[in-house]
C-alpha positions as CSV (number, residue, x, y, z in Angstrom):
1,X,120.8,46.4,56.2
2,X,117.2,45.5,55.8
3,X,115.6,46.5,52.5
4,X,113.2,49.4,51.9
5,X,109.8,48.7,50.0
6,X,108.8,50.7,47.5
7,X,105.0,51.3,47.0
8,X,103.5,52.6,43.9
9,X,100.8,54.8,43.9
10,X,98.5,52.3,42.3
11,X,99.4,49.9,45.3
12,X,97.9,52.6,47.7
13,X,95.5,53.5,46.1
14,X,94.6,49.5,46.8
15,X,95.1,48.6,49.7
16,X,93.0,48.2,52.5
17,X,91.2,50.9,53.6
18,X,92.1,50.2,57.5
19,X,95.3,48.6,56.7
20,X,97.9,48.3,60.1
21,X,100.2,51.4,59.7
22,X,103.7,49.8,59.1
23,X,106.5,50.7,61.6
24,X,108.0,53.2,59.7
25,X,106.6,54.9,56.5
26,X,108.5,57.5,54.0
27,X,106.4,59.8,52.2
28,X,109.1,61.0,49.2
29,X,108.8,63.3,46.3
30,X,105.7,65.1,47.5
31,X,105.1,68.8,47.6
32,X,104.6,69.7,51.6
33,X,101.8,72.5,52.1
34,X,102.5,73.3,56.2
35,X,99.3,74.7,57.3
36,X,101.7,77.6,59.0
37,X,100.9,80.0,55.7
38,X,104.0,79.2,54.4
39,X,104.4,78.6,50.6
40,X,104.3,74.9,49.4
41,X,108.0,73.3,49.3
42,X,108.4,70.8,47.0
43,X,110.1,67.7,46.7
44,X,109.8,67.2,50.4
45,X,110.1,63.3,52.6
46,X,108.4,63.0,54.8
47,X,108.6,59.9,57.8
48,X,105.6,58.6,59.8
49,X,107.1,56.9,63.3
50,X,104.5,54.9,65.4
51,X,101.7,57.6,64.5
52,X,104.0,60.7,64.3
53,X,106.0,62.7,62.2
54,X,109.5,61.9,62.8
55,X,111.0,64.0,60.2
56,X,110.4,66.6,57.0
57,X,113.4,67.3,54.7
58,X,114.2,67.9,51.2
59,X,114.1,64.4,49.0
60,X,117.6,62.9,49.0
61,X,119.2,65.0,51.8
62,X,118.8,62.7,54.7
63,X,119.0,58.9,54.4
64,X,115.1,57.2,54.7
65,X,115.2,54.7,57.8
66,X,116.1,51.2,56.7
67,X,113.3,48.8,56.5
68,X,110.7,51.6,56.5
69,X,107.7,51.0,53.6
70,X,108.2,54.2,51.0
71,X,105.5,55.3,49.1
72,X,106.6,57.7,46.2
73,X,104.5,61.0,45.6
74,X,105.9,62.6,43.1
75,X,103.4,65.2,41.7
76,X,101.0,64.8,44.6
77,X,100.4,67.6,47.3
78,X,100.7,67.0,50.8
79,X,98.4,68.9,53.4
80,X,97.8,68.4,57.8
81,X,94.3,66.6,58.1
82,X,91.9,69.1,57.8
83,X,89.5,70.6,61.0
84,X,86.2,71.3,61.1
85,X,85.6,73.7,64.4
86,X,81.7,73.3,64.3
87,X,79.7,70.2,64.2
88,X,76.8,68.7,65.6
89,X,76.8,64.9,66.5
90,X,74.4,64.6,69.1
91,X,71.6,67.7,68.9
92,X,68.6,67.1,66.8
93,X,65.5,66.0,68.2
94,X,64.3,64.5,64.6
95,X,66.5,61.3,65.4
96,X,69.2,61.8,62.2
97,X,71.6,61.6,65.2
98,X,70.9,58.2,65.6
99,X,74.2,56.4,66.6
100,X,74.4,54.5,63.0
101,X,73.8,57.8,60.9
102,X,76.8,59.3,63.1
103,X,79.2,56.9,62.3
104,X,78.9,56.9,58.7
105,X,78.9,60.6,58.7
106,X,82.2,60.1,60.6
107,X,83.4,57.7,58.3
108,X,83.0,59.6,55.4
109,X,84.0,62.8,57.0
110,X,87.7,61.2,57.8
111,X,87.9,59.4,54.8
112,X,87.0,62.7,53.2
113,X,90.0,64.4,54.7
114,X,88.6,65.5,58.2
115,X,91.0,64.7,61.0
116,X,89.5,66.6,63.8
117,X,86.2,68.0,64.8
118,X,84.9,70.5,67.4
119,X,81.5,69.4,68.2
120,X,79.8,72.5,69.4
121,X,77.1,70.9,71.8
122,X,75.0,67.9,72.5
123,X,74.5,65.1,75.0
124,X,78.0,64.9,76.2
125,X,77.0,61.2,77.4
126,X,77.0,60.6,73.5
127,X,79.7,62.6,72.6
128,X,81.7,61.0,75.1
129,X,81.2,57.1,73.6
130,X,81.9,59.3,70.4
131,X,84.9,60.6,71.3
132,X,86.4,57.3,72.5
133,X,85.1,55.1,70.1
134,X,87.4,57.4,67.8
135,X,90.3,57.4,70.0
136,X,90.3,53.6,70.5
137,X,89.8,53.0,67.0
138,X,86.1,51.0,67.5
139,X,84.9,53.3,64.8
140,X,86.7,55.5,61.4
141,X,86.2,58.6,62.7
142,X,87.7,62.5,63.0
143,X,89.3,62.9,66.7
144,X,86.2,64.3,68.4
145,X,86.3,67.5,71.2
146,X,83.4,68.7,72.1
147,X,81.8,72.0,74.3
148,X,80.0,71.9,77.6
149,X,76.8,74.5,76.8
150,X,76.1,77.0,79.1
151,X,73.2,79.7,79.0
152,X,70.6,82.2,80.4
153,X,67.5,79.9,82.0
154,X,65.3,80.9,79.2
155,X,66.8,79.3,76.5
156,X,65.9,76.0,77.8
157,X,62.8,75.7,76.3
158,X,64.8,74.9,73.2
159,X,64.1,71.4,71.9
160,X,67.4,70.3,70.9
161,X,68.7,71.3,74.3
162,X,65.7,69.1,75.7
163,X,66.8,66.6,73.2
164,X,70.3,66.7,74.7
165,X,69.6,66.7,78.5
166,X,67.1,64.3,78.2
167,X,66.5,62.3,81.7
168,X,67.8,65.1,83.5
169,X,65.6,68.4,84.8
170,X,66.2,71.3,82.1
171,X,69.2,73.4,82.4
172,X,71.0,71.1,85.1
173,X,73.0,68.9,83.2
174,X,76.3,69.4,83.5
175,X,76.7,69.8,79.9
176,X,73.9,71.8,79.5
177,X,73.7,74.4,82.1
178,X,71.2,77.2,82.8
179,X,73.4,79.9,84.3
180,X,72.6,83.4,86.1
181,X,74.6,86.2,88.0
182,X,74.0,83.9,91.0
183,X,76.0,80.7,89.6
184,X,78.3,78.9,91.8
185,X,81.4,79.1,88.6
186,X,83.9,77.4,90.4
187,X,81.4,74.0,90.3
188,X,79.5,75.0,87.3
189,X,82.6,74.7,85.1
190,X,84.4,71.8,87.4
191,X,81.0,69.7,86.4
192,X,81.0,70.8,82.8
193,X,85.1,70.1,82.5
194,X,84.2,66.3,84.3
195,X,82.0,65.6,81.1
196,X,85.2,65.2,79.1
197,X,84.6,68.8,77.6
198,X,87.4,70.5,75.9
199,X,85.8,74.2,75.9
200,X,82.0,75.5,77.2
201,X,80.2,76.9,74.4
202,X,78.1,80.0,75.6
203,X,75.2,80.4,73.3
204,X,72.1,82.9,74.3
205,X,70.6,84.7,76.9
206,X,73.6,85.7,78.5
207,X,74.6,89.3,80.1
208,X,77.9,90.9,79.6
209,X,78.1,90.4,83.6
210,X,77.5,86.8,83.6
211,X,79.8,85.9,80.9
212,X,83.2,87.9,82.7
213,X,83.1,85.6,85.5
214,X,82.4,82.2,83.4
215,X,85.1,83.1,81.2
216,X,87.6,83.7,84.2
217,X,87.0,80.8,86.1
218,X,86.5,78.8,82.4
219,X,90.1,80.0,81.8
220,X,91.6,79.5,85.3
221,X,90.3,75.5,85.5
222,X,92.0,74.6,81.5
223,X,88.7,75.0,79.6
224,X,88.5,77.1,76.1
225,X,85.3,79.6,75.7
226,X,83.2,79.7,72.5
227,X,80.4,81.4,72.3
228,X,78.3,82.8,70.1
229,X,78.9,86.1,68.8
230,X,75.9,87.8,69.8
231,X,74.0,86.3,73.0
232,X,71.1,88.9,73.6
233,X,71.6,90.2,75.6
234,X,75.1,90.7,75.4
235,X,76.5,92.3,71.6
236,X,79.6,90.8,69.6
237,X,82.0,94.1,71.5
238,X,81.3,92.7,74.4
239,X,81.6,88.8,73.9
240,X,84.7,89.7,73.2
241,X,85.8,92.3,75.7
242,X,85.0,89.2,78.3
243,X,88.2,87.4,76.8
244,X,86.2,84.3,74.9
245,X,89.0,82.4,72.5
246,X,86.5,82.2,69.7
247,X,83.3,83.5,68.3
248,X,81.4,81.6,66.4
249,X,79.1,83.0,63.1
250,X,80.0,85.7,61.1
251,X,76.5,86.5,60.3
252,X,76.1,87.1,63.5
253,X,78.5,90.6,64.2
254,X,75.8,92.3,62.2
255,X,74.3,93.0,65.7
256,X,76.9,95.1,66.8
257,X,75.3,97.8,64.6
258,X,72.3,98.5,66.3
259,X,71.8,100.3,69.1
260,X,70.3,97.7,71.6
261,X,70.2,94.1,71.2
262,X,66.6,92.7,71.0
263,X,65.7,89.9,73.4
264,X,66.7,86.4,72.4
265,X,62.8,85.6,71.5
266,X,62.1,88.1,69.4
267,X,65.2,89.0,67.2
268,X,64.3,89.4,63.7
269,X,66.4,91.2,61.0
270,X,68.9,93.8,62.7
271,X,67.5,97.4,61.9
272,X,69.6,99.7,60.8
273,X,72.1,97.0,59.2
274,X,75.4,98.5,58.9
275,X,77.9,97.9,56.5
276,X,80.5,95.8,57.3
277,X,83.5,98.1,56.5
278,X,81.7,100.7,58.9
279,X,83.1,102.3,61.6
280,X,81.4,100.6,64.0
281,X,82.2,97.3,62.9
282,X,85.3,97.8,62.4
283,X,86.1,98.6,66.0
284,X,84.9,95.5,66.8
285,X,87.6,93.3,64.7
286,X,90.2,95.7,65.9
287,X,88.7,94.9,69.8
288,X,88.9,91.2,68.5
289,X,92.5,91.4,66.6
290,X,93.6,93.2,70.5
291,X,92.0,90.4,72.4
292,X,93.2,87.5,69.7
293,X,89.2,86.3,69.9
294,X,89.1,83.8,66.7
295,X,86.4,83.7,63.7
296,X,84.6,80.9,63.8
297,X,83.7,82.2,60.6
298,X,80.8,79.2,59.0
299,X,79.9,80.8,55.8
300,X,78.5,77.1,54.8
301,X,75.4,77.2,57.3
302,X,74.2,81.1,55.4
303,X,75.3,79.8,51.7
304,X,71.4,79.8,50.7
305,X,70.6,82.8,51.7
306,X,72.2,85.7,49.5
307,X,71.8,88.8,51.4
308,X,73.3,87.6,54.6
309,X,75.8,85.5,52.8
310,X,77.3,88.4,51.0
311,X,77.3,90.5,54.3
312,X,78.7,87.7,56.2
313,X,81.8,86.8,53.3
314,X,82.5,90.9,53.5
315,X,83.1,90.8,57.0
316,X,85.0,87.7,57.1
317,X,87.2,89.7,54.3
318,X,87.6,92.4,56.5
319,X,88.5,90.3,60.0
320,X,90.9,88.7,57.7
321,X,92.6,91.4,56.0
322,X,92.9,93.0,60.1
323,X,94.6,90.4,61.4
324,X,91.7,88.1,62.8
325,X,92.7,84.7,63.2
326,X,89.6,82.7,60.9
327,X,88.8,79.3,61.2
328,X,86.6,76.7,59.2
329,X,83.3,75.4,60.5
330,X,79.9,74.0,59.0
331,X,78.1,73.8,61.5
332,X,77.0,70.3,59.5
333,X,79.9,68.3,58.9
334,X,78.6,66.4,56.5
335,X,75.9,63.6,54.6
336,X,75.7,59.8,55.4
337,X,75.6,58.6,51.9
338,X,78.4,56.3,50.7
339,X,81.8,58.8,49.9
340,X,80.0,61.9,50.8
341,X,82.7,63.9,50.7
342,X,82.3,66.9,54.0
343,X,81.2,70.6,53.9
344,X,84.6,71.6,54.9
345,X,85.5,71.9,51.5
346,X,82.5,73.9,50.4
347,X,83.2,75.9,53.2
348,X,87.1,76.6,51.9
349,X,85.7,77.2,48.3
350,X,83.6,79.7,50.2
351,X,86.6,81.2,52.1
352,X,88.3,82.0,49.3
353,X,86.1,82.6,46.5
354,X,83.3,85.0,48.7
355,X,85.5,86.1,51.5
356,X,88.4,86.7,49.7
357,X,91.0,84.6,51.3
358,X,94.3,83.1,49.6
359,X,94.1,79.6,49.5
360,X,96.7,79.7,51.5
361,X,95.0,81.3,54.0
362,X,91.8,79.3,54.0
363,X,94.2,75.8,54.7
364,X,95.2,78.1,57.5
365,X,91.8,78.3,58.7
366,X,91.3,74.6,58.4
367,X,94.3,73.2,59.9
368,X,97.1,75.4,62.1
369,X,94.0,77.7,63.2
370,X,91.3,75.1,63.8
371,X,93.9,73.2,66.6
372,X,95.0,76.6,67.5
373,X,90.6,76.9,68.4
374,X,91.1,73.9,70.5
375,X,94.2,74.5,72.1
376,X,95.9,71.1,70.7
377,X,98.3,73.6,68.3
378,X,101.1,71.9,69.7
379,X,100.8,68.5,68.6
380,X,98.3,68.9,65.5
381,X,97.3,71.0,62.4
382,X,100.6,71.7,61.4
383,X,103.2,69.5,59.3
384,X,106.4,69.5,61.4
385,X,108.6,66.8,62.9
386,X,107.2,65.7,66.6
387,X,103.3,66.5,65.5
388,X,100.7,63.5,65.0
389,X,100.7,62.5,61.3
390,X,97.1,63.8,60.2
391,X,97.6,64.3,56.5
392,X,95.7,64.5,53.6
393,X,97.3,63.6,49.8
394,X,96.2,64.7,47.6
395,X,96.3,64.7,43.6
396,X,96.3,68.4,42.4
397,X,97.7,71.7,43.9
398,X,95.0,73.5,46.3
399,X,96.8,76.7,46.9
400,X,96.0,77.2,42.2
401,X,92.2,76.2,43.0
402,X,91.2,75.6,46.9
403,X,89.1,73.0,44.4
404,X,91.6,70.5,44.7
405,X,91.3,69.8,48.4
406,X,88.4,67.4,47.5
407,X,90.6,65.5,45.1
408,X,92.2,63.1,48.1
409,X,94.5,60.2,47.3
410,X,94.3,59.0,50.9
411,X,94.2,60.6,54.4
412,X,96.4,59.7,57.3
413,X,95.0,60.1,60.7
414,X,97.9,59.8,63.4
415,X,99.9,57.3,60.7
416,X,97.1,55.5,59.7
417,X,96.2,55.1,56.3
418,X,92.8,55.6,55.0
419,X,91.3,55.9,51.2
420,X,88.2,57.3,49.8
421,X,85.0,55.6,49.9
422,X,83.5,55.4,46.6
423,X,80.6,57.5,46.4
424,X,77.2,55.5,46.0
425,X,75.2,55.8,42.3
């Protein structure tokens, strides 16, 4: 019988950062945090097989493959690789989305504990050579999915939309499509699911009766629907009531409270602004909890500005406590410094500490509920035997403080071992 090889915690902690993932790997002795909502079980093993996880059980119950490389965890804290459902890769016209910038962003953002990202709209030619640069391994990066947009012809005098569709007449790209009552849908979303999209993110300008039939024919050729919660003209009730799988903004339901929705030009602050344990606003999370429409929740992108932020983190607290599914986006991913570590984590301190979720429940939001956004629930965001091994060790329990998510031993990205980047002076 071939020997096993023990490795010390100091030995991982130096080794190469893109190191070849060994045949067979045994993570022993580690405290297993599921992503399911379940609470922590410790003293788990876990084994990585060619990029998956072959199997979880309790340390010493099951024999560890012979030969396999074993890497002892004992008072460490294992978590699924964590998802950010909205980033933006290839948008803004200022040129920060310069190829380079991206890939250190990405670098940092994996390396940072980031597994998987839901890029919510750009120039799908870019996000494409993204997206396979990552899968190939060209480049240390998240998994990249990204959206297909689709909106009412007047939002296309948007520059980053410009930016986006550059070389190609406004609003006919296929990934960034004006779209009216008088769309052909069934080649509309054909064109927008052969860029590679995973979902088509609906964003403004858009009528309750324009967005039933995208949504149908959306659904009926594979493609998930995001949109944003409010699209003046159409309010959060009926985003919903047209069967989208996610919503995006929390700050954004405050428009179900008025009466009528402003045109997309001229919104300004909603007038009256109800409260969000009102009536009214309830009935919308109990439409949403009926049609299992998801929270794309991003109280990261409204941090600096207090009023909304509080409104926005009450909400959330309410969706939550009826039953809405949340997830956890940025709508930033992150800085290109050297070991910047990603927003996600400011946006699960935020979860729990201002919206009032368990850290239990914020992991949720960030792992089984972010690949449950993206329909890839049954092969990611979830520790269980069969699923890719995205993982994230880490060095302090983050269902005590939601804190300790940001203290990361290494990151495993379908078996792959990767470290953190020291952070520059």
């Amino acid at each position: 019988m071939l020997a096993r090889r023990v490795i010390g915690l100091a030995l991982l902690a130096a080794a190469p950062a893109r190191a070849q993932a060994p045949p067979v790997t045994a993570l022993t002795h580690v405290t297993v945090i599921e992503g399911t909502g379940a609470a922590p079980r410790p003293d788990m093993t876990l084994v990585v097989r060619d990029g998956r996880i072959a199997a979880l059980f309790p340390s010493g119950a099951d024999p560890i493959p012979p030969g396999a490389s074993v890497v002892d965890l004992t008072g460490r804290y294992l978590i699924p690789g964590l998802i950010d459902t909205h980033v933006h890769l290839a948008t803004d016209p200022s040129g920060q989305d310069r190829r380079d910038v991206e890939e250190r962003v990405l670098r940092n953002a994996l390396h940072g504990g980031v597994t998987t990202v839901r890029d919510m709209a750009g120039d799908a030619r870019r996000l494409a050579d993204l997206a396979r640069s990552a899968l190939v391994g060209d480049i240390e990066s998240p998994a990249i999915h990204y959206a297909a947009v689709m909106s009412g012809p007047a939002f296309f005098d948007d520059p980053r939309v410009l930016d986006a569709s550059r070389g190609v007449p406004p609003g006919t790209a296929p990934w960034a499509r004006a779209v009216t009552a008088r769309s052909d849908w069934p080649r509309v979303v054909a064109e927008a699911r052969g860029t590679g999209a995973t979902g088509i993110k609906v964003y403004a300008v858009v009528s309750a009766a324009v967005l039933r039939p995208l949504v149908a024919e959306a659904h009926r050729q594979g493609l998930r629907v995001w949109a944003h919660a409010a699209l003046f003209p159409a309010r959060p009730s009926e985003v919903v009531a047209a069967g989208v799988d996610v919503v995006s903004h929390a700050s954004l339901l405050v428009w179900e409270g008025v009466p009528v929705l402003p045109d997309y030009h001229e919104r300004k602050k909603p007038d009256p602004i109800v409260s969000p344990d009102s009536p009214r606003i309830g009935a919308l999370l109990d439409l949403m909890v009926r049609h299992r429409t998801m929270l794309d929740a991003t109280l990261f992108v409204v941090a600096d500005r207090e009023e909304q932020e509080a409104w926005s983190a009450a909400v959330v607290h309410e969706a939550w406590r009826k039953g809405v599914a949340i997830t956890a986006g940025t709508d930033s991913l992150g800085d290109d410094k050297p070991g910047a570590l990603p927003e996600i984590h400011e946006e699960l301190r935020l979860l729990v500490e201002r919206a009032g979720l368990t850290p239990i429940a914020a992991l949720s939001a960030a792992t089984l509920n972010g690949a449950r956004a993206l329909g890839i629930e049954q092969t990611r965001g979830t520790i269980a035997p069969g699923k890719a091994a995205d993982l994230v060790v880490l060095s302090a329990d983050p269902t005590a403080d939601i804190r300790h998510t940001r203290d990361i031993v290494c990151v495993f990205r379908d078996g792959r071992r990767y470290d953190p980047i020291p952070a520059s002076p």
